[in-house]
C-alpha positions in Angstrom: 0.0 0.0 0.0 1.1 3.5 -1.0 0.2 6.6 0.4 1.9 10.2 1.6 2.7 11.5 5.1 2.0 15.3 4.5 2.5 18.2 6.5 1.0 21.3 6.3 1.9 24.2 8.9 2.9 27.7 9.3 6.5 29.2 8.9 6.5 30.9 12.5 6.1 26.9 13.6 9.7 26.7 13.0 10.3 29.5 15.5 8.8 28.0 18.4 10.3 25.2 17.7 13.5 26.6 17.6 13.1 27.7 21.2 11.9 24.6 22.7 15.0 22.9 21.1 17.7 25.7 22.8 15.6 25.3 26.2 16.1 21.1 25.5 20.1 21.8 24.9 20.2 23.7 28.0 18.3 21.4 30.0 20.7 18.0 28.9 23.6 20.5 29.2 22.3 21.9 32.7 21.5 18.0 33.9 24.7 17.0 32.6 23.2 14.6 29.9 26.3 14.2 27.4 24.6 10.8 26.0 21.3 12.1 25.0 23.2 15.5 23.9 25.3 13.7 21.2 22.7 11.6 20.2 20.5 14.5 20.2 23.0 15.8 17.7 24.2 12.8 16.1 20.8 11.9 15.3 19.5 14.9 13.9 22.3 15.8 11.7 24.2 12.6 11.2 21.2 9.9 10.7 17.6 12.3 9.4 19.7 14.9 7.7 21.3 12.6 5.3 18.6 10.2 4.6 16.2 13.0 4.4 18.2 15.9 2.1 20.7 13.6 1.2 18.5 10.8 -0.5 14.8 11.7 0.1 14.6 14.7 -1.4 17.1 14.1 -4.0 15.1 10.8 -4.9 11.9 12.5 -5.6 11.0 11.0 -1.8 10.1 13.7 -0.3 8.9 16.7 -1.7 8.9 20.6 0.2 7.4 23.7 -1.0 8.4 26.3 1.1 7.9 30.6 1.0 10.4 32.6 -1.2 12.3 33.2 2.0 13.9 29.9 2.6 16.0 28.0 1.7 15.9 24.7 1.2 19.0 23.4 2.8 18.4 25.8 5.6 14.9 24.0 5.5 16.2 20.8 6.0 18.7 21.8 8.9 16.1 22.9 10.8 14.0 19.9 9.8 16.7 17.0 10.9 18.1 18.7 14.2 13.9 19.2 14.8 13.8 15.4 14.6 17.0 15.0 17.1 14.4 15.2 19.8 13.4 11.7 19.2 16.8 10.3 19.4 17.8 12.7 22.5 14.7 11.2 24.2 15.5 7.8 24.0 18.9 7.5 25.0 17.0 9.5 27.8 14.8 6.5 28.7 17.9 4.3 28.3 19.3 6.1 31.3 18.3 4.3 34.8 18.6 7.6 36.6 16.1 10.1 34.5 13.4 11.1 35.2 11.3 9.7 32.4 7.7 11.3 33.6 9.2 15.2 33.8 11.2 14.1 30.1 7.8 12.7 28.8 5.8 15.8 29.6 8.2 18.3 28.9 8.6 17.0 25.0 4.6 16.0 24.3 3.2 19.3 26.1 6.3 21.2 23.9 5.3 19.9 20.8 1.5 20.2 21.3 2.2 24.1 22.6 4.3 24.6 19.4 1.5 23.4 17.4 -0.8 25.8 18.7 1.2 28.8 19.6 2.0 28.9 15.7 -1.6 29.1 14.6 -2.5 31.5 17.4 -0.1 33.9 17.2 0.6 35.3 13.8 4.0 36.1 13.4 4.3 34.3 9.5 1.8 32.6 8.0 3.3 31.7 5.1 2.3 28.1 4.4 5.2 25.4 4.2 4.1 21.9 2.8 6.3 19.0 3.5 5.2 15.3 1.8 6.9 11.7 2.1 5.8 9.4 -1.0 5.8 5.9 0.7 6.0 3.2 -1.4 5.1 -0.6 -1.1 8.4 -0.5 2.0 6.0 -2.0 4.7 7.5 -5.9 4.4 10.9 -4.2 4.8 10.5 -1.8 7.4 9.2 -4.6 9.3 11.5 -7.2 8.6 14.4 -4.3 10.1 12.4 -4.1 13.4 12.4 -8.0 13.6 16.0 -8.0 13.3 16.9 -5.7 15.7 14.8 -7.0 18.6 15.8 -10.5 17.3 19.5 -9.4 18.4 18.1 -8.2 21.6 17.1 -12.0 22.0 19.9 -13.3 19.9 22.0 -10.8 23.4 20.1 -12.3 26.0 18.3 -9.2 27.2 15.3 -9.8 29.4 12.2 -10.0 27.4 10.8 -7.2 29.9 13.8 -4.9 28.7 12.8 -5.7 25.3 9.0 -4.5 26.0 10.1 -1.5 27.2 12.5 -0.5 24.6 9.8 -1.4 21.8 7.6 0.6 23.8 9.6 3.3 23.9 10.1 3.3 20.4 6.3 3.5 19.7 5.8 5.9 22.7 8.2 8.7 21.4 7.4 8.5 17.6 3.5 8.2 18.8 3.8 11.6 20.3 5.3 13.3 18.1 3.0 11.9 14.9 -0.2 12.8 17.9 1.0 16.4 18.7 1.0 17.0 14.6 -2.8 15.2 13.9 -4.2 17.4 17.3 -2.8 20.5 15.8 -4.0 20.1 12.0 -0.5 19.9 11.0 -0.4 15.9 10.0 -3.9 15.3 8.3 -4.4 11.3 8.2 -5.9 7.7 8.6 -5.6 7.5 13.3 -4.7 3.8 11.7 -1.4 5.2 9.2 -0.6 7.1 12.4 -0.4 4.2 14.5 1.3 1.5 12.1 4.1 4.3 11.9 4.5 5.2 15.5 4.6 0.7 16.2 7.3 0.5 13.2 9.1 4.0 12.0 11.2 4.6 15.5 11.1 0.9 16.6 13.7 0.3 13.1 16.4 2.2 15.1 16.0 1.8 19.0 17.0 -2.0 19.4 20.6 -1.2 17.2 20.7 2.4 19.4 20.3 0.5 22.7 23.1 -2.0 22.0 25.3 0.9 21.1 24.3 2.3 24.4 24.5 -0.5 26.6 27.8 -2.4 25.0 29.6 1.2 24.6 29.0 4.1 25.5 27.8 3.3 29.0 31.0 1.7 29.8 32.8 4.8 28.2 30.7 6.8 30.7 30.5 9.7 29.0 
């Protein structure tokens, strides 16, 4: 099955988000969070930015209009650090001493404020349109989730550590994709919605966590 994750929202959106993601730096900075920092970083820049501008758009994946204003490379900065939330927050969850309810509500209330903040205050309305063509990738995106939790088992991690992780997968992509449908950003099937959140964020977090736990714990960073 085909179909296209679109988003429609205003350019002051980018704004607001911009100062939810300096008060997110200051906080892993100010809690001394180096892990979730990097990843935060690495993530955005070194994982979305190059699949998204590097291939995506350049593949006739993803398509962007955007005002006169900006430019598209600029666009897609913004874009891919935007998206390092995701990985900051679960290298946060990976952590045994966070405190995953304050993390939780600070990023789900921020993105649902963002949401509404730019349609109630108008600073630019100019209309940014951002769409993902997805093809016929379901059997494959799958069979990648399957492998990584398979190595999870194939390491011996306790099947209760496993739920959690996939949960956290689903739970961080879930709110994101649920802040953008309750703001009228993401328009879309509830269904699409959830078959991404179960699958998009769940291809990465099993390979992140063994990185995490064999490696960079140990380095204690």
């Amino acid at each position: 099955m085909s179909y296209d994750v679109i988003r429609t929202f205003q350019a002051d959106y980018i704004l607001f988000d911009l100062i939810f993601l300096a008060i997110l730096i200051f906080l892993l900075i100010r809690y001394k969070k180096k892990i979730p920092l990097i990843a935060f970083f690495v993530g955005g820049l070194g994982i979305n930015f190059v699949i998204d501008w590097g291939f995506w758009l350049h593949s006739g994946t993803r398509e962007v209009v955007l005002p006169a204003f900006l430019n598209t490379f600029v666009f897609f900065l913004w874009f891919s650090i935007s998206y390092g939330v995701e990985y900051a927050y679960v290298f946060l969850m990976f952590e045994k001493k966070s405190n995953k309810i304050a993390w939780t509500l600070l990023v789900l209330g921020a993105w649902i404020l963002i949401g509404f903040l730019s349609w109630l205050i108008p600073i630019n309305d100019s209309a940014i349109t951002t769409v993902r063509h997805m093809s016929n990738l379901r059997f494959l995106r799958i069979t990648i989730v399957l492998i990584g939790y398979g190595l999870l088992f194939a390491f011996k991690y306790d099947w209760k550590k496993i739920i959690y992780l996939f949960f956290i997968g689903f739970l961080v992509h879930f709110m994101m994709e649920f802040s953008l449908l309750l703001t009228g950003i993401r328009p879309g099937s509830f269904l699409i919605l959830l078959e991404n959140s179960l699958i998009e964020f769940n291809m990465g977090v099993p390979f992140f966590y063994l990185i995490y736990d064999k490696w960079l714990k140990k380095k204690k960073i």
